[in-house]
C-alpha positions as CSV (number, residue, x, y, z in Angstrom):
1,X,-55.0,17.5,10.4
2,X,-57.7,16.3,8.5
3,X,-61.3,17.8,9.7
4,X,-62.6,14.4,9.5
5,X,-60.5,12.6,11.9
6,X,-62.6,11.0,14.9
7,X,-61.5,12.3,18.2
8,X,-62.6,9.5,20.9
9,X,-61.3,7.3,24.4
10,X,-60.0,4.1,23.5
11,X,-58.8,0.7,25.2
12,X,-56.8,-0.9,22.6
13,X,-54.8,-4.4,23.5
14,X,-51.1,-4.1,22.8
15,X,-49.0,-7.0,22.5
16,X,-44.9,-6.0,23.3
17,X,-43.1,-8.9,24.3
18,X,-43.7,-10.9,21.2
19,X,-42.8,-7.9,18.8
20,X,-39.0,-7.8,18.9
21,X,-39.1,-6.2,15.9
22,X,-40.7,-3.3,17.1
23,X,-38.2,-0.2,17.7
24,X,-38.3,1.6,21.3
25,X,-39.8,4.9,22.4
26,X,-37.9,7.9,20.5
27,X,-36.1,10.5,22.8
28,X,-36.8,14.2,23.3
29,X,-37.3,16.9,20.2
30,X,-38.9,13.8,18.2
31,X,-35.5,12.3,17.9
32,X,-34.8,8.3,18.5
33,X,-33.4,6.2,20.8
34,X,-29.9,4.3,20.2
35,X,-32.4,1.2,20.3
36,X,-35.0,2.4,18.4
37,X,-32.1,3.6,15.4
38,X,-30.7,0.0,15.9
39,X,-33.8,-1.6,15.1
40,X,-34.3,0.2,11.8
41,X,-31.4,-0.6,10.8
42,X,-31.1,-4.3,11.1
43,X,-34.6,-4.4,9.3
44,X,-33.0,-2.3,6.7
45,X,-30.2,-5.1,6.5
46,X,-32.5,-7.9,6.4
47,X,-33.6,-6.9,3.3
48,X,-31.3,-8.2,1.2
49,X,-31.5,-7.8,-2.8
50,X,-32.5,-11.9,-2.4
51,X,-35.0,-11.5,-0.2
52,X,-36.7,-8.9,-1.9
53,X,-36.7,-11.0,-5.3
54,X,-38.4,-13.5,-3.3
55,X,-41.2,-11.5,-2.0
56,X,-45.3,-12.6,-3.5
57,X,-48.1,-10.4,-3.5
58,X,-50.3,-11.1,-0.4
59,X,-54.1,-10.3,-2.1
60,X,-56.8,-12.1,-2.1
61,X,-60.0,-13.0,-4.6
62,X,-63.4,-15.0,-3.8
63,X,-64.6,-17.3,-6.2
64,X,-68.4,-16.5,-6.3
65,X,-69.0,-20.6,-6.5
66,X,-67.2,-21.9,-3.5
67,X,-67.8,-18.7,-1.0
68,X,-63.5,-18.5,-0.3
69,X,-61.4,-16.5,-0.4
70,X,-57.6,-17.5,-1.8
71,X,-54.4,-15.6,-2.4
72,X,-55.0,-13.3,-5.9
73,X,-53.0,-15.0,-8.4
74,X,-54.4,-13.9,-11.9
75,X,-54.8,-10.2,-13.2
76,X,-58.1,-9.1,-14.3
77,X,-58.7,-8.2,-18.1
78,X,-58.9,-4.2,-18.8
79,X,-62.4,-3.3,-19.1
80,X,-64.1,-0.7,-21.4
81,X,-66.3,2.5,-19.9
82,X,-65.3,6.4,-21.1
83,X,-63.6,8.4,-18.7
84,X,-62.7,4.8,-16.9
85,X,-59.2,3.7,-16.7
86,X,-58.5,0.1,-16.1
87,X,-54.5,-0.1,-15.2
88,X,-52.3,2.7,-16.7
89,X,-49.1,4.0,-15.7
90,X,-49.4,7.1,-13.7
91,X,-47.7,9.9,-15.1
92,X,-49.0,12.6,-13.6
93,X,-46.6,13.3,-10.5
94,X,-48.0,15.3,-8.0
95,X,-48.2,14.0,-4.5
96,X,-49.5,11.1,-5.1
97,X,-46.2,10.0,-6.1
98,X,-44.3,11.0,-2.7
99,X,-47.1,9.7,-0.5
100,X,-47.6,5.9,-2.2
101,X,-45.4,3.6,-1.7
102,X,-44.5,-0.1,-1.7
103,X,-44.3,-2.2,2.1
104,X,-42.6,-5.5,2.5
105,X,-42.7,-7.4,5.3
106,X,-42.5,-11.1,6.5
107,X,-45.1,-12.8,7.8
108,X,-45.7,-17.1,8.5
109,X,-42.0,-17.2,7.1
110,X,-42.9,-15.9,3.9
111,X,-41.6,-13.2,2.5
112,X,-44.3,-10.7,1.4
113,X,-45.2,-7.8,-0.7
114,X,-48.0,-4.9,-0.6
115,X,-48.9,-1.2,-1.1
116,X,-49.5,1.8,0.7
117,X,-49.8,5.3,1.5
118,X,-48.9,8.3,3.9
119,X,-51.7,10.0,5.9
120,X,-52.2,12.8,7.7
121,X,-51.3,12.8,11.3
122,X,-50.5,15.3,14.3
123,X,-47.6,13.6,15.8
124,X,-44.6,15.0,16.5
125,X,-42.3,12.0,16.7
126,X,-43.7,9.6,13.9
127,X,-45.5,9.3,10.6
128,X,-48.6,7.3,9.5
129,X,-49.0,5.1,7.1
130,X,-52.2,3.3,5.9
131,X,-52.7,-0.1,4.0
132,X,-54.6,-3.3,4.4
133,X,-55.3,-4.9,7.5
134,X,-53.9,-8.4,5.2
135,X,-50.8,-6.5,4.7
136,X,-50.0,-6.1,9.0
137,X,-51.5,-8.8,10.4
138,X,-52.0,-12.9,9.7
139,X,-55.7,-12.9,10.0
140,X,-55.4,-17.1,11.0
141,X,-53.9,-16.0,14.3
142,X,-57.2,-15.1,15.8
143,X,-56.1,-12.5,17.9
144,X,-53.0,-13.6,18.5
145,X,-49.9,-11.3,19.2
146,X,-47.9,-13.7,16.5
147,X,-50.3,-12.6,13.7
148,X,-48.4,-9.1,13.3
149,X,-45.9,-9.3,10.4
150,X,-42.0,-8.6,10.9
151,X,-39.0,-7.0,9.3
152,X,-42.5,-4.3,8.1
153,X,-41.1,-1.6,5.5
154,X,-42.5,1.3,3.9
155,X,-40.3,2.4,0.2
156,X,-42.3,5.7,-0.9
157,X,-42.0,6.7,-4.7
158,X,-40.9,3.5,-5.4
159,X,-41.1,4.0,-9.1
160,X,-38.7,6.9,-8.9
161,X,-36.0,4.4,-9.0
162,X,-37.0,0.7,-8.5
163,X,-33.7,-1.2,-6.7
164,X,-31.8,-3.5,-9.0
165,X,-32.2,-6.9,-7.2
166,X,-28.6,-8.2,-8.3
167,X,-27.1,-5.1,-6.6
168,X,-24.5,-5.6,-4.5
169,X,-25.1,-3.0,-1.8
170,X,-27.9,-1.8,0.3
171,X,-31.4,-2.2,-1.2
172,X,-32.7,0.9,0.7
173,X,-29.9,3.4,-0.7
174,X,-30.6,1.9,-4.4
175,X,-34.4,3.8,-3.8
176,X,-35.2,7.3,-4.4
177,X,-35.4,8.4,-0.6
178,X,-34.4,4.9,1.2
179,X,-36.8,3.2,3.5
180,X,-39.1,3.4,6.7
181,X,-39.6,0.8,9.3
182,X,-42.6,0.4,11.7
183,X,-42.7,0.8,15.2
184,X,-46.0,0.5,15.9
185,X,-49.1,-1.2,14.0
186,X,-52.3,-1.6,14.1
187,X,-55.3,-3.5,13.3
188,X,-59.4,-3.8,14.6
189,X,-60.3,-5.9,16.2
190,X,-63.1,-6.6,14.1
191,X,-60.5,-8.1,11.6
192,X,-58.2,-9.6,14.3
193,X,-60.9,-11.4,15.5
194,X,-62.3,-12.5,12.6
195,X,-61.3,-16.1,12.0
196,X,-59.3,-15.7,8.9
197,X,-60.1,-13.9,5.5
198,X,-63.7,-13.6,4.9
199,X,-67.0,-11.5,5.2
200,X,-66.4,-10.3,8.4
201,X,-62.3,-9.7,7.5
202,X,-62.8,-7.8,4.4
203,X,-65.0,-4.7,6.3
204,X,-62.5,-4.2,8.3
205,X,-59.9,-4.9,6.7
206,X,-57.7,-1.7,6.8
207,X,-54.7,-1.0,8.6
208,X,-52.2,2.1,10.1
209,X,-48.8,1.7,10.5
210,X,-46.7,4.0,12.8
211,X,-43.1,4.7,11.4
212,X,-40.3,6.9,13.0
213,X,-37.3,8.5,11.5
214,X,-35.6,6.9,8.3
215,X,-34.6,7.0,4.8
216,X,-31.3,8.3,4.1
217,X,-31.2,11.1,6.5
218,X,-32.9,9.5,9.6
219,X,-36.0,12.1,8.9
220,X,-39.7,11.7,9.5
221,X,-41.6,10.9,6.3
222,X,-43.7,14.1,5.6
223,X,-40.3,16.5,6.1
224,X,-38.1,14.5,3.7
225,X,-41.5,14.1,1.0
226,X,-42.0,17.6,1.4
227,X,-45.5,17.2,0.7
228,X,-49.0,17.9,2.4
229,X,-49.8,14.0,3.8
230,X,-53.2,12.8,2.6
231,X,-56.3,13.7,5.1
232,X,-58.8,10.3,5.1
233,X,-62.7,10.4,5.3
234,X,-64.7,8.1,7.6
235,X,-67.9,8.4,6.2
236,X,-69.1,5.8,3.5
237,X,-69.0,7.8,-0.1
238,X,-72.2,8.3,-2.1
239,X,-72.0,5.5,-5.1
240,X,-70.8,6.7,-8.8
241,X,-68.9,9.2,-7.4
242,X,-65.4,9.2,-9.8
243,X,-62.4,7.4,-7.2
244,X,-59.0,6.8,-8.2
245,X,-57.6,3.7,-7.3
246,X,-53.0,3.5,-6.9
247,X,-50.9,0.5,-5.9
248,X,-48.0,-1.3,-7.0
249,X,-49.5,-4.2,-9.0
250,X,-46.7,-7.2,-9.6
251,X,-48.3,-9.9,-11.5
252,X,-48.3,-10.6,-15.4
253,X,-47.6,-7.7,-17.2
254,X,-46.8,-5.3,-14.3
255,X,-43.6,-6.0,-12.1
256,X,-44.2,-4.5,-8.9
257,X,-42.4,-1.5,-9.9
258,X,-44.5,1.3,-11.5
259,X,-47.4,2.9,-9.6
260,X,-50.6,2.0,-11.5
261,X,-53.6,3.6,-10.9
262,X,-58.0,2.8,-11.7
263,X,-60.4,5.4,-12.5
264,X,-64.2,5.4,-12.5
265,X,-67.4,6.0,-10.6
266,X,-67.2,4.3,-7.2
267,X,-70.5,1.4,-6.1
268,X,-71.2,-1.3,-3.7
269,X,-70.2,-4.9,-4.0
270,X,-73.5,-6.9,-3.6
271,X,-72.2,-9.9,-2.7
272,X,-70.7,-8.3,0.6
273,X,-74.6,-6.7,0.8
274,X,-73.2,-3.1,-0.1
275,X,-70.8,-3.4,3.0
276,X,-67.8,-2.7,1.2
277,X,-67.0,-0.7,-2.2
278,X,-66.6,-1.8,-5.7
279,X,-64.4,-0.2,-8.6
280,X,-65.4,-1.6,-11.4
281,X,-63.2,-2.3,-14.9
282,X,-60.4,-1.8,-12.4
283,X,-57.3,-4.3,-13.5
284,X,-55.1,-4.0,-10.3
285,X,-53.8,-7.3,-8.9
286,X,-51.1,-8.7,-6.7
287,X,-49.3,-6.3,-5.0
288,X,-51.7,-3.7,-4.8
289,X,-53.8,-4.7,-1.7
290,X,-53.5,-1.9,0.6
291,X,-52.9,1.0,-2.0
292,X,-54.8,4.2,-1.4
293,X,-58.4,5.1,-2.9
294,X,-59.2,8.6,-3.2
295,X,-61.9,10.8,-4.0
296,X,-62.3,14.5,-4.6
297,X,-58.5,13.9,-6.5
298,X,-56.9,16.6,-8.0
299,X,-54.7,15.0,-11.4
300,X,-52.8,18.3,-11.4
301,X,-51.5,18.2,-7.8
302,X,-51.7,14.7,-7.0
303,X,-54.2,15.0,-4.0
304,X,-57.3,13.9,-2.9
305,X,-58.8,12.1,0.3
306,X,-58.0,8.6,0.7
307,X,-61.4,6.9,1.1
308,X,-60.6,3.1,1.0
309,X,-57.9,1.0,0.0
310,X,-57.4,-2.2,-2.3
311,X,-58.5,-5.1,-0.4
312,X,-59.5,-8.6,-2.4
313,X,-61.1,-9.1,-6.4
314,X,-63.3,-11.5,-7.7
315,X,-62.7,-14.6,-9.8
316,X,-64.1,-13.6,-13.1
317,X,-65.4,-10.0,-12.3
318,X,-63.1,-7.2,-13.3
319,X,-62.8,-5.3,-10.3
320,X,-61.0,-4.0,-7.2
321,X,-63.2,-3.8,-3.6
322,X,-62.0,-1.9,-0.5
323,X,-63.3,-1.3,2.7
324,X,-65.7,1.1,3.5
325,X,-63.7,4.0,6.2
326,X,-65.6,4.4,9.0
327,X,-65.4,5.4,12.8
328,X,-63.8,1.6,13.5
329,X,-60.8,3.0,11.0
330,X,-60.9,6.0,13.0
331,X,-60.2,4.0,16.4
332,X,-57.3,2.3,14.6
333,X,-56.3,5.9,13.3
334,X,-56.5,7.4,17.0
335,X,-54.7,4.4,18.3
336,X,-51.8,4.9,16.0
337,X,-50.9,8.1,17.1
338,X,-49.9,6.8,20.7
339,X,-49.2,3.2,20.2
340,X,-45.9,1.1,20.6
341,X,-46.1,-3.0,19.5
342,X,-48.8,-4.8,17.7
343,X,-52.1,-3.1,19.0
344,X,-55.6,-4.0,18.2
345,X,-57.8,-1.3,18.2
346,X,-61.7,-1.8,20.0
347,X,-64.6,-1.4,17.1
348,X,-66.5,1.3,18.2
349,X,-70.2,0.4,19.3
């Protein structure tokens, strides 16, 4: 357990009846329910090799000229700096290989694609996964208890062995360790509330997603990983301090299968007023959006504290922004570790 986890009372709003997707309470010794294991499974058979092929990046950019934001559609040039990678291939294993991983999940009847990555938690019975608040919950529902996605999975190390899409059995068993499926998830409701993706979205726009036993063995994430899970930090980072930036970009010259990674001194995007982070010369683009940023990261083990996580680009500017992790992450954290449905967390005042 992470030293910086907030510790606090909350009142979160949970919305059950309109999640059918959402698997029961598990059963004694952190095992599952039979209706718990049934729902994984028939999320796991939803996605079909064809619906996967059919899944888009869900990111987002603002054009500087118009004030909006749209979905990310066009990858970022690589830009120079020394010591500053742009987009590159990570080789480096470690843990950061275990603990990323790419989510799909459907949401307005789309099928859609994302990133994420495993956190540290102290439950028992379920393991946590963080990624963007755009990659859990329709942000034009207002509030609304049909703005959580369905059919939500989490494939860690997805790079280990990408599934063929014209395979003729189960997508999950074609992956390295198979998939997990949520059964809980939530959001602020400082992004929940905010009237779709803009401003007041993008600060809070970070998510945690509760998942219970699965892969190929019915096992809890961190057990079948074997790994330490990732600790997060609440507190804003001091700008220029070196962050590396993962995510499983699928536009242009990257397919959505390799885990890419960003390097180079963290700042603060002005146009937001410094209320979120900037990586600049950072190439990531659709697909990526709720991949892990971490600082203090170890290239030998593959660890580090996640800080932020890719959230929306620019238009023109070569560069990845993220939230800034604070104690409103911290109620969604907290929140997590108990909830069952679509919850929104309270921002803390």
């Amino acid at each position: 357990m992470s030293s910086g986890r907030v510790r606090r009372v909350v009142i979160a709003v949970v919305f059950l009846a309109a999640l059918p997707f959402l698997a029961a309470a598990g059963g004694g010794n952190g095992g599952q329910s039979d209706e718990a294991r049934a729902e994984h499974q028939r999320i796991i058979d939803f996605w079909t090799a064809e619906r996967v092929a059919q899944a888009v990046p869900r990111d987002f950019y603002l054009n500087p000229s118009t004030g909006r934001f749209a979905p990310a559609r066009k990858p970022a040039p690589p830009g120079p700096g020394t010591g500053v990678v742009s987009g590159s291939s990570w080789n480096g294993g470690g843990a950061i290989d275990g603990a990323s991983g790419k989510v799909l999940f459907e949401m307005g009847g789309s099928y859609w694609i994302c990133s994420a990555t495993v956190i540290t938690d102290s439950a028992s019975d379920r393991s946590l996964i963080l990624t963007a608040a755009h990659c859990v919950y329709d942000e034009t529902e207002s509030g609304m208890p049909e703005g959580f996605a369905t059919n939500w999975m989490f494939i860690p190390d997805y790079d280990a062995a990408p599934a063929p899409l014209t395979t003729s059995g189960s997508f999950c068993s074609s992956t390295l360790y198979g998939c997990w499926t949520a059964e809980a998830m939530v959001v602020g409701e400082g992004y929940a509330y905010a009237g779709g993706f803009n401003d007041t979205a993008v600060v809070h726009d970070f998510a945690v997603v509760a998942v219970g036993e699965g892969g190929k063995n019915e096992t809890l994430l961190e057990d079948v990983l074997g790994i330490d899970e990732q600790p997060l930090l609440f507190n804003s980072v001091a700008a220029n301090r070196l962050v590396y930036a993962f995510g499983y970009p699928a536009e242009k010259k990257w397919l959505g299968s390799d885990l890419i990674y960003c390097r180079g001194p963290v700042g603060f995007d002005p146009l937001t007023d410094g209320a979120t982070y900037r990586l600049s010369s950072c190439a990531l683009n659709g697909g990526s959006s709720g991949g892990p940023w971490l600082v203090g990261f170890n290239e030998g083990s593959g660890s580090g504290t996640v800080m932020s996580v890719n959230s929306y680009s620019y238009r023109g500017i070569t560069a990845m922004h993220g939230p800034i992790l604070n104690a409103d992450t911290g109620s969604v954290y907290d929140t997590a570790l108990g909830a069952s449905g679509g919850t929104i967390a309270p921002d803390v005042p």
